[in-house]
C-alpha positions in Angstrom: 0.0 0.0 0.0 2.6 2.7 1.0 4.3 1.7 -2.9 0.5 3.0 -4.2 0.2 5.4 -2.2 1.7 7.5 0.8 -1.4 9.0 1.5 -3.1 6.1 2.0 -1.1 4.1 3.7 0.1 7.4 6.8 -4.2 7.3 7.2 -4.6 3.7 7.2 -1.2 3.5 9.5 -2.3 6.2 11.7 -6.5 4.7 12.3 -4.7 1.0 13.0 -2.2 2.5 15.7 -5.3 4.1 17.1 -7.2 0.9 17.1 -9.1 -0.1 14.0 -8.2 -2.9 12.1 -7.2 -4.0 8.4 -10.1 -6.0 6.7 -9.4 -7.5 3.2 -12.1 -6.9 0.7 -11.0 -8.2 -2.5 -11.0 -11.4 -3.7 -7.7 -12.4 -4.7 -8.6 -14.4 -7.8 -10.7 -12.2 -9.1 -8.1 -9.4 -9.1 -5.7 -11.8 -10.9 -8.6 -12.4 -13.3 -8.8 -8.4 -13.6 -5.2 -8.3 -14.0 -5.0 -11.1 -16.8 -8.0 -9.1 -18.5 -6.4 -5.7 -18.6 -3.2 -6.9 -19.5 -5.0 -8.8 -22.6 -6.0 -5.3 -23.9 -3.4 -3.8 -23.7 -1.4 -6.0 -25.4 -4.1 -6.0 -27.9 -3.1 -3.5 -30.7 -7.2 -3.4 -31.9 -9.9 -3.0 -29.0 -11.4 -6.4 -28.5 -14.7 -5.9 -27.1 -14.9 -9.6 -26.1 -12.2 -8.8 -23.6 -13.1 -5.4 -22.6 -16.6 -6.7 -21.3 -14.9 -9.4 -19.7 -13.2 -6.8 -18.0 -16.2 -5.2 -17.0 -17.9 -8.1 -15.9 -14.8 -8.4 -13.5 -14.9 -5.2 -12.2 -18.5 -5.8 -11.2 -18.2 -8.9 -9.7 -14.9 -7.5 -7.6 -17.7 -4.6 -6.5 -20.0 -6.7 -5.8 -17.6 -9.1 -3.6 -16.4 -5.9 -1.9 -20.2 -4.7 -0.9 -20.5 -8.5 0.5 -17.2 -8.4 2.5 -18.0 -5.1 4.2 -21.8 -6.0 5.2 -19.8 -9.7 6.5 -17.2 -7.1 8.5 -18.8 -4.1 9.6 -20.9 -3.9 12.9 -23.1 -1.4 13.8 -22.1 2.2 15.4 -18.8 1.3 13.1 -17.2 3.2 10.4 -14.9 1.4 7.3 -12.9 3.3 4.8 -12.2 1.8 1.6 -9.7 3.0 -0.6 -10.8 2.5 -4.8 -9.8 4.1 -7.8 -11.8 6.2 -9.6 -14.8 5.0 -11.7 -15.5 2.4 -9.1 -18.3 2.3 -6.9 -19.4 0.1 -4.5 -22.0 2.0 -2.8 -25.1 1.0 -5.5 -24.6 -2.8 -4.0 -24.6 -1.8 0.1 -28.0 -1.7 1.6 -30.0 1.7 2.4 -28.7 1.6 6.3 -25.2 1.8 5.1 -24.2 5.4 3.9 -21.3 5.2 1.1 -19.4 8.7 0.7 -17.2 9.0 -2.8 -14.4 11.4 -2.7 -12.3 11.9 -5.5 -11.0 14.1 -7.9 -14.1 15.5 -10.5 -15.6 12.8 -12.4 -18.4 13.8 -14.5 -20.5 10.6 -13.6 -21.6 12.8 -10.5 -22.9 15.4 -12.3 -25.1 13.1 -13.9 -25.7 10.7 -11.2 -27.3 13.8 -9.1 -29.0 14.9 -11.8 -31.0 11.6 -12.0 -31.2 11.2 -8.6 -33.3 15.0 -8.6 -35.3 14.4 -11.7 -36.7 10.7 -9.9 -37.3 12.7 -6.1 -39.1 14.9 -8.5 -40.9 12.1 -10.4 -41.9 10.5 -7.4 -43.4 14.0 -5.8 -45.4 14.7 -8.5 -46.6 10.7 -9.6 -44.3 10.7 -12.5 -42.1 7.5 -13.5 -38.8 7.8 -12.3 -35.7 7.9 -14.8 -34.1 4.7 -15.8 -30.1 5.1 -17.3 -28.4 1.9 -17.8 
């Protein structure tokens, strides 16, 4: 971690000499599958799309595992960071009770994730169906 990055690893450091503890969320053969996958395209000198949505379906499993491991880990009253890079997001697969903050450098997927998440609050206030982007 302190190879990645600095940053993370002085937080992480400082919250585990103050007590918390280090819980794995990834699944290790899935982010050697991810690996294998990304490493496919870019040896790949045309886009295979094949390969790309296999990467994708990767990523979203390796979400998905991540959601499960910190509903398995986290007890109530508690508070988990999780360190991901951008353009993943984790917090669409934990349940309502479990509030997932994103901070990270601008990504225009907020912009339009709020602005969906207004129009269907509005939807819903005045009986209209809510917005569906997939």
């Amino acid at each position: 971690m302190k190879r990645n990055c600095a940053k993370c690893y002085d937080l992480v450091s400082r919250y585990i000499h103050e007590g918390a503890e280090l819980e794995v969320t990834e699944d290790p053969m899935l982010v050697e599958e991810g690996s294998s996958w990304a490493s496919m395209l870019q040896n790949d000198e045309k886009t295979d799309l094949a390969t790309a949505d296999m990467l994708t379906k990767n990523l979203i499993d390796r979400d998905k595992f991540m959601a499960k491991r910190i509903l398995e880990s986290l007890r109530d009253g508690e508070t988990g960071i999780l360190f991901l890079s951008p353009g993943r997001w984790i917090g669409k697969d934990l349940p309502q009770d479990i509030r997932a903050i994103k901070i990270q450098p601008f990504d225009p997927a907020d912009y339009l994730n709020s602005w969906v998440t207004t129009v269907s609050i509005k939807s819903k206030t005045n009986g209209l169906p809510s917005p569906r982007i997939q």
